[in-house]
N, C-alpha and C positions, 0 to 999 in steps of 0.2 A: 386220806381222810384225817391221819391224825396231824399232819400239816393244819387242816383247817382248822382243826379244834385248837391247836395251841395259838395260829394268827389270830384267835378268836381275844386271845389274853390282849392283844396288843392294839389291832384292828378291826375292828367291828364292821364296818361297813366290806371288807374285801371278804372276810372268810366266810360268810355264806353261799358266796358266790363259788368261791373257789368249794367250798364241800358241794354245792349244786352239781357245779360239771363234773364233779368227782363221781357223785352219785350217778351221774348216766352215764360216764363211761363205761362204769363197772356195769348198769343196766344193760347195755347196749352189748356189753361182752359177753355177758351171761345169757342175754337172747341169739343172740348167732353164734353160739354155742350149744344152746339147744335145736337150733335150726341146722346146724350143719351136724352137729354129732349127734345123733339118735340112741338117748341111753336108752337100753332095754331091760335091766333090773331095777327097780321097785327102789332100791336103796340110792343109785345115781339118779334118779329121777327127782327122787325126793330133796337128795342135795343141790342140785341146780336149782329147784325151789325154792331150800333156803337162800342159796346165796343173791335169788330175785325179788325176794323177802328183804336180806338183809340190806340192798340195793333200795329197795323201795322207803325202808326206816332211815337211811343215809340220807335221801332225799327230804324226808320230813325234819329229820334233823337239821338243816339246812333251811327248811322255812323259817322253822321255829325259830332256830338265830335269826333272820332278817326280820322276826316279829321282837326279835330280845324278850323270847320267853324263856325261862330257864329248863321249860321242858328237852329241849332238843338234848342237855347230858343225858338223860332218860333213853329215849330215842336210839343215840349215839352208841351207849353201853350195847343195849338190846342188838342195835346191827352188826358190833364189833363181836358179840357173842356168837351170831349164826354165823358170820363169816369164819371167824376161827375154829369154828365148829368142820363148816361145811368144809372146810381148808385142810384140818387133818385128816379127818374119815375120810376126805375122798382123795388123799393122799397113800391112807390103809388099803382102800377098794380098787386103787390101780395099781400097789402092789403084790395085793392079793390076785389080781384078776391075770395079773403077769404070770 
């Protein structure tokens, strides 16, 4: 993701594209990851949430550049925020659960 944002400095037409597929792969991990792993507390549930949240803001970010509206840094901030979120805590919660 932050690939796209900085190709964004240079080339405009590739880097939305490239944060697009960015965005679903991370979509697409974080769904068959809740498909295959069954979190059962309230706190991993809630993080896979985020991080399908933050996945789905990744995505809008990425329209938004192909529209060249400057909302998409908006966007961007906001999904880099849940991912790093969702990234430590549940970093904490696996090795708490250990």
């Amino acid at each position: 993701m932050l690939v796209a944002a900085v190709l964004y400095l240079f080339n405009t037409i590739v880097a939305p594209w490239v944060m697009i597929a960015g965005a679903l792969v991370i979509g697409v991990a974080y769904i068959l990851k809740a498909i295959l792993y069954k979190a059962t507390a309230v706190r991993e549930r809630r993080l896979e949430k985020m991080g399908m949240l933050g996945g789905l803001h990744y995505f809008l970010s990425g329209s938004f550049m192909l529209k060249e509206s400057g909302l998409w840094v908006i966007l961007f901030a906001v999904a880099t925020v849940f991912f790093v979120y969702a990234i430590f805590v549940g970093a904490k919660v696996a090795e708490v659960k250990e």
